[in-house]
C-alpha positions in Angstrom: 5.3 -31.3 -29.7 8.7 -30.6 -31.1 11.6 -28.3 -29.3 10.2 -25.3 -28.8 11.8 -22.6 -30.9 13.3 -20.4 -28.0 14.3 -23.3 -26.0 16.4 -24.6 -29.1 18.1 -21.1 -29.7 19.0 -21.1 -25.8 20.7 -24.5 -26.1 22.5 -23.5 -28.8 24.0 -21.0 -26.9 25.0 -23.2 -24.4 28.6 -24.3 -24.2 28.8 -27.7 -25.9 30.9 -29.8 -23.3 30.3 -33.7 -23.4 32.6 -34.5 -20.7 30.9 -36.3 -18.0 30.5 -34.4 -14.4 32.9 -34.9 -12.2 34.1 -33.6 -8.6 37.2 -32.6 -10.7 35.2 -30.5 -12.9 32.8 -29.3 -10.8 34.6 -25.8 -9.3 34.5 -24.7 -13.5 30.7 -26.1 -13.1 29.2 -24.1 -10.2 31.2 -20.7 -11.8 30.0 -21.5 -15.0 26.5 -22.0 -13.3 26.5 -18.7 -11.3 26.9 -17.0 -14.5 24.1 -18.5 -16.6 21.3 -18.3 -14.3 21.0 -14.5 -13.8 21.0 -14.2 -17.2 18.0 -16.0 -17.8 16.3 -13.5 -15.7 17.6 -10.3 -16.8 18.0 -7.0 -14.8 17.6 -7.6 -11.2 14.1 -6.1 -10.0 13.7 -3.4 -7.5 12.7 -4.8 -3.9 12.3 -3.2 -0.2 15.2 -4.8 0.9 17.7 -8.2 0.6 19.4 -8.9 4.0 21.6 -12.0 5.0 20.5 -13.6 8.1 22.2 -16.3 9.8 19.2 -18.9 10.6 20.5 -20.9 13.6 23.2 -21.5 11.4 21.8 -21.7 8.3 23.0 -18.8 5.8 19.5 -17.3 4.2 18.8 -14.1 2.1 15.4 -12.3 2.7 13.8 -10.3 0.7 11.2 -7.9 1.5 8.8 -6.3 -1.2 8.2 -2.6 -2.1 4.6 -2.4 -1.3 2.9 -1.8 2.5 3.2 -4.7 5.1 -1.0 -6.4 5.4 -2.1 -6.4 8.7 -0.4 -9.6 10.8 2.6 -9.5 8.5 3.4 -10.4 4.7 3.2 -13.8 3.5 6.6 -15.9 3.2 8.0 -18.4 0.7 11.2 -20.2 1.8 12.6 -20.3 -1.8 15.5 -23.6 -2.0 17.3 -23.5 -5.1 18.3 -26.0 -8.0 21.7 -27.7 -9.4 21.8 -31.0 -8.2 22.6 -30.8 -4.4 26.0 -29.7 -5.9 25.5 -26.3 -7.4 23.7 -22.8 -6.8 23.9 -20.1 -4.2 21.7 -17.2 -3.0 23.5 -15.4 -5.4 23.1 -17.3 -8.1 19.6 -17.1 -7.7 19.3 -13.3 -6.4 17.8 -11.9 -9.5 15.2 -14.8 -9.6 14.2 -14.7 -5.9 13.8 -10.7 -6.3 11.9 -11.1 -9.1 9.3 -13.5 -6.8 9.2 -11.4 -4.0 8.2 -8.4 -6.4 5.4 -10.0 -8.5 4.0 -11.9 -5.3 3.9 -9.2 -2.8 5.9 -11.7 -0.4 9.1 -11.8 1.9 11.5 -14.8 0.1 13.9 -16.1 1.7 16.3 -17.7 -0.1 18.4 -20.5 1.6 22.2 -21.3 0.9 21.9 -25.0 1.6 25.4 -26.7 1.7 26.7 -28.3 -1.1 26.9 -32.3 -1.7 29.9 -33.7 -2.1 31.6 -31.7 0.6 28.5 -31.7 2.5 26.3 -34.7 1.0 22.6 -35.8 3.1 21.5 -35.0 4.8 23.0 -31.4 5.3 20.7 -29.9 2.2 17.3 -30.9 3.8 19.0 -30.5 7.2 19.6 -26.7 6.5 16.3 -26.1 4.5 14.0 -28.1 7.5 16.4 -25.7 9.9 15.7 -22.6 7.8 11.8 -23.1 7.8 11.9 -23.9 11.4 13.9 -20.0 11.7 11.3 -18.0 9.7 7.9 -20.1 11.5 9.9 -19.0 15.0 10.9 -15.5 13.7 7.9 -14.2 12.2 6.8 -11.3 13.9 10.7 -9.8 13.5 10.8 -10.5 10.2 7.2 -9.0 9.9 6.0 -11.8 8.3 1.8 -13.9 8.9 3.2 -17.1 10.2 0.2 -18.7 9.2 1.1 -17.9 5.4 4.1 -19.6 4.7 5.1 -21.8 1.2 7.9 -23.6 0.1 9.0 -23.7 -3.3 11.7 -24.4 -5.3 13.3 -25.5 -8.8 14.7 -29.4 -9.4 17.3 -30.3 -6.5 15.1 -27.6 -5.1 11.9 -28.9 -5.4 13.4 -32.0 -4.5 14.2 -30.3 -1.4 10.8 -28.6 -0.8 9.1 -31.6 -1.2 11.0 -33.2 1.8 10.8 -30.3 3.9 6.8 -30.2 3.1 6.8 -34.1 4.3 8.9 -33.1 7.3 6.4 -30.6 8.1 3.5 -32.9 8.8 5.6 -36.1 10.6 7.2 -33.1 12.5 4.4 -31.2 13.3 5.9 -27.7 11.4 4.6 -25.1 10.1 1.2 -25.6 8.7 2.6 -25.1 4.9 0.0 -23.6 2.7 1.6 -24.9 -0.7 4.7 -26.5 -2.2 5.8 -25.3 -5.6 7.8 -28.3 -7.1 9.2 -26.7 -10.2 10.5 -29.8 -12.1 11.3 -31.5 -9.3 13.9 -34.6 -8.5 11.5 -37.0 -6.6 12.6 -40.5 -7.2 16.1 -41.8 -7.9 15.4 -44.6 -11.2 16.6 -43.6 -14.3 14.7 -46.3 -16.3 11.6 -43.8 -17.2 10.8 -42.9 -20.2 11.9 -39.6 -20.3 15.1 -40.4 -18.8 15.6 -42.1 -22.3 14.0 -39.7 -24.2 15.8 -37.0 -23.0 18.9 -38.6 -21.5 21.2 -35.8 -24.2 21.0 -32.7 -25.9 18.7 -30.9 -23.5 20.5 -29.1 -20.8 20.3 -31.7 -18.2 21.9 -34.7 -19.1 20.9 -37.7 -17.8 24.5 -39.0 -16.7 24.7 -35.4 -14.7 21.5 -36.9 -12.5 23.8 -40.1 -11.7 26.9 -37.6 -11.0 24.5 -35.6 -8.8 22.9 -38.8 -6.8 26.8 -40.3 -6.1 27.7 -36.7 -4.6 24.5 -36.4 -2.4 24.3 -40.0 -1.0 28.4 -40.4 -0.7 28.7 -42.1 3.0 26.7 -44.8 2.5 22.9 -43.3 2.0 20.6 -44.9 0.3 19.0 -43.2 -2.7 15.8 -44.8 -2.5 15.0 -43.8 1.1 12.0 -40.9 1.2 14.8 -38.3 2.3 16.7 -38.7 -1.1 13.3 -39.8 -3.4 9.9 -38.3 -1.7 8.2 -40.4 -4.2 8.7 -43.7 -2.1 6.9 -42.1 0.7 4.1 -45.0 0.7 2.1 -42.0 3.0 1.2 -39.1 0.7 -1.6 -38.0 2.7 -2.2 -34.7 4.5 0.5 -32.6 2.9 0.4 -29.1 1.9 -1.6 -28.5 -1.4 1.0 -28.3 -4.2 1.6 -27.2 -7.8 4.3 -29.1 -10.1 5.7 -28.1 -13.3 7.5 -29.9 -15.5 9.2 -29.9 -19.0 8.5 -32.0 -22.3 12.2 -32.2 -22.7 13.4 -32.9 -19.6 14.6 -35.9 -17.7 12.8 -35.4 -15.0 9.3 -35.1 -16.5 7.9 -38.7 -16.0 8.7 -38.8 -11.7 7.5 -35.3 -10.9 4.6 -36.2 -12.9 4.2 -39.5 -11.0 4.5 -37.8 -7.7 1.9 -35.0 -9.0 -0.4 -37.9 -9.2 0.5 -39.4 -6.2 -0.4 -36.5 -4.3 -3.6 -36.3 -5.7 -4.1 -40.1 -5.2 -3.6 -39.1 -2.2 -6.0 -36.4 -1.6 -3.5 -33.5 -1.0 -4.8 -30.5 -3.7 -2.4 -30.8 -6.9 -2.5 -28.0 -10.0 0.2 -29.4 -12.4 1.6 -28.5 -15.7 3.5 -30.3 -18.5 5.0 -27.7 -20.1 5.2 -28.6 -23.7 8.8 -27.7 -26.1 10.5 -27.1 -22.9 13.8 -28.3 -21.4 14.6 -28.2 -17.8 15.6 -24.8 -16.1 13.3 -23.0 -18.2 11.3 -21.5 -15.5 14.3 -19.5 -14.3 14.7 -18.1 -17.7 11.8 -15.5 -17.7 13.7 -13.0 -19.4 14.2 -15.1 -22.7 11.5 -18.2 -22.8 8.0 -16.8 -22.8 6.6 -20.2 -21.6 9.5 -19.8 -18.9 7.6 -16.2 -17.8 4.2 -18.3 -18.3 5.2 -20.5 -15.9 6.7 -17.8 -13.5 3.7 -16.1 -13.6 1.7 -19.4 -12.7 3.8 -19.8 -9.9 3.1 -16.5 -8.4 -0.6 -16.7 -9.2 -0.8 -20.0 -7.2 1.3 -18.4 -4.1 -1.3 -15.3 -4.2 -4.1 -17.7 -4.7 -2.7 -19.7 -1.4 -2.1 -16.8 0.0 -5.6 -15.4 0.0 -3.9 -12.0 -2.0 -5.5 -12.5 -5.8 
């Protein structure tokens, strides 16, 4: 299918900038960053309540709904944002993470992860596994069913929700009942096909994936390790059920495919979507890419499905 309309007229709007990332550049990056992505969303949504919490260290955001709290607490999802280990806040994000606590009737917490390269891995999935560890321990006070807990969230994001939904079964965590992997990073090869298909033109540019690996794995990490790329995991089995989105245009499309497969090779439950025109980021661009609302309201249907709240 070609570009989809809507997702042509948004990257037109787009600065056009062909200079390669850089830790020079990237200060101009995360501002210009923090001001595109509640745009996509439009007017922040009307919510309960949106506290900061300090979880054992880790800086999250909570959101509560405006609706009653079920008996034995609301369901949760730990919400871990995108931009390449390197980019994104809660704020960033705040009009998004509303928005899903709203439409699914659950408390989000958002989690401000630190930043590769100051703070490159394992501090991101560090903070996130620390996070998810804070809300299991903390449910009754933050009113939420610990037995109703997801994990979700968009590329580096997903990236990172995938780890921390591996982590939860070799750690014995919280008994996750699904991992939304919205386009997610999962493997660290560029040689796929839509790496070359895609590598220009469409928002994420492929040499931005090799700025973004260099930042999170300066010290000496590998990328290939199941950390960095849950892919390689040669033990799939016995993970949460997931759903995984991805983009025509994108990238990232052929690994969190692969790893959408892989799950189900491996008999964890797998819903995934190709989403066909679209380039990455589109599903936190509700507010101006109908599939982009499509596939935010897939997302919340599968955490009320999980949920047991259809």
């Amino acid at each position: 299918m070609p570009l989809d309309p809507q997702a042509e007229f948004v990257l037109s709007m787009m600065p056009q900038d062909n200079a390669p990332m850089s830790d020079d550049r990237l200060a101009d990056i995360r501002t210009g960053y923090s001001v595109m992505v509640p745009l996509g969303v439009g007017d922040p949504v009307a919510v309960a309540s949106a506290v900061d919490h300090d979880a054992n260290g880790v800086a999250v955001r909570v959101f509560v709904p405006n609706c009653d709290q079920p008996v034995g607490g609301y369901p949760a999802v730990v919400f871990i944002h995108g931009g390449g280990w390197a980019i994104g806040t809660v704020n960033d994000y705040d009009a998004l993470t509303r928005l899903l606590c709203a439409e699914s009737e659950a408390v989000v917490i958002s989690v401000d992860y630190r930043l590769a390269p100051e703070h490159p891995y394992p501090a991101a999935p560090d903070d996130c596994w620390t996070a998810l560890q804070w809300v299991a321990d903390n449910a009754n006070e933050l009113g939420i069913d610990g037995a109703r807990i997801a994990v979700g969230g968009d590329s580096a994001g997903g990236n990172l929700s995938a780890v921390i939904a591996q982590r939860a079964r070799d750690e014995q965590g919280p008994n996750l009942v699904l991992q939304a992997l919205l386009y997610p990073v999962v493997d660290s090869r560029f040689d796929r096909p839509s790496y070359s298909e895609n590598a220009t033109g469409y928002f994420l540019e492929a040499t931005s994936m090799e700025y973004f690996f260099d930042a999170y794995c300066r010290g000496g990490t590998s990328p290939t390790i199941a950390g960095v790329a849950p892919l390689r995991n040669p033990d799939l089995s016995n993970l949460a059920p997931a759903l995984v989105i991805t983009a025509e245009f994108d990238p990232l499309r052929d690994e969190g495919n692969e790893y959408a497969a892989a799950l189900a090779a491996a008999g964890v439950a797998v819903e995934t979507t190709q989403y066909a025109g679209m380039i990455h980021g589109f599903f936190s661009m509700p507010a101006v890419l109908n599939s982009g609302r499509d596939a935010f309201t897939q997302v919340v249907r599968a955490l009320r499905t999980a949920f047991g709240t259809v």
